[in-house]
C-alpha positions as CSV (number, residue, x, y, z in Angstrom):
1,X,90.5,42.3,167.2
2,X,91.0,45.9,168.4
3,X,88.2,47.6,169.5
4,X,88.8,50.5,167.0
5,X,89.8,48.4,164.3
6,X,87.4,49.0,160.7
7,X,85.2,46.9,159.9
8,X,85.6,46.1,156.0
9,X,83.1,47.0,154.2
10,X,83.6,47.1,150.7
11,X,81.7,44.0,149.9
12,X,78.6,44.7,151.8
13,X,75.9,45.8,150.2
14,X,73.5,49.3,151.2
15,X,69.5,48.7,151.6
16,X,67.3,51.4,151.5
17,X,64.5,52.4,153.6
18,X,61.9,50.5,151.5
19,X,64.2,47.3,151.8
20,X,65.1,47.8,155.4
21,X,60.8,47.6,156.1
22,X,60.2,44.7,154.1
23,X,63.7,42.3,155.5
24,X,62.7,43.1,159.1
25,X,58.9,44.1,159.0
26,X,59.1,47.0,160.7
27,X,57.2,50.4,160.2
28,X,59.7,53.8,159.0
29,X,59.0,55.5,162.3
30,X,59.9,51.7,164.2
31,X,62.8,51.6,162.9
32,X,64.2,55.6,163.5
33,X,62.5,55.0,167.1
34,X,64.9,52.1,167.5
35,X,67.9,53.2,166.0
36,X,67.3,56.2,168.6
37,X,67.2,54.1,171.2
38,X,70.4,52.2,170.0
39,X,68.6,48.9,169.7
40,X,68.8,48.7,165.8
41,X,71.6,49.5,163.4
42,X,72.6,52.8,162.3
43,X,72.1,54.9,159.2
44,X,74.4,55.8,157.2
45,X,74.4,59.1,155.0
46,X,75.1,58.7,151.5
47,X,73.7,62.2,150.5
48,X,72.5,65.4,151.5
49,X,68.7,64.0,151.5
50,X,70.1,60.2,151.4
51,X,70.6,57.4,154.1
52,X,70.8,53.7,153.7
53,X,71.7,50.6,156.5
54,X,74.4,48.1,155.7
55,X,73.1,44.5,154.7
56,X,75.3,42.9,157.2
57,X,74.3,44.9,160.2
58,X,70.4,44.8,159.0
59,X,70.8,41.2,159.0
60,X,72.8,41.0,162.5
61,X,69.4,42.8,163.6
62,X,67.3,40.5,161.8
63,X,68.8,37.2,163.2
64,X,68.7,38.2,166.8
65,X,66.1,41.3,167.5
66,X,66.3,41.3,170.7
67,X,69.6,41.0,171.6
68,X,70.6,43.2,169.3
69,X,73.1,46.4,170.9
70,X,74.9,49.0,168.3
């Protein structure tokens, strides 16, 4: 697969904050520290005051936490 080939994503679903804490146990501030530091996935905006994680990416994270590179 190309390198800078989309990813479809039509089908996956968007978790909020308040979902994103309870799937992978991890505090607000965790979880914008890690995203930082590239070891968790990233945001996406959906509004001006909105931002939500892809299922599929949360639950890449989720199944292998330590491994886990964006």
């Amino acid at each position: 697969m190309n390198a800078l080939a989309q990813i479809d994503r039509r089908a996956d679903s968007i978790l909020r904050i308040s979902d994103v804490r309870r799937r992978t146990g991890l505090s607000t501030a965790t979880i914008y520290r890690r995203e930082a530091a590239r070891t968790f996935p990233r945001k996406q905006h959906l509004g001006p005051k909105m931002v939500g994680w892809y299922q599929s990416d949360v639950d890449a994270w989720v199944a292998d936490p330590v491994g886990y590179r964006s």
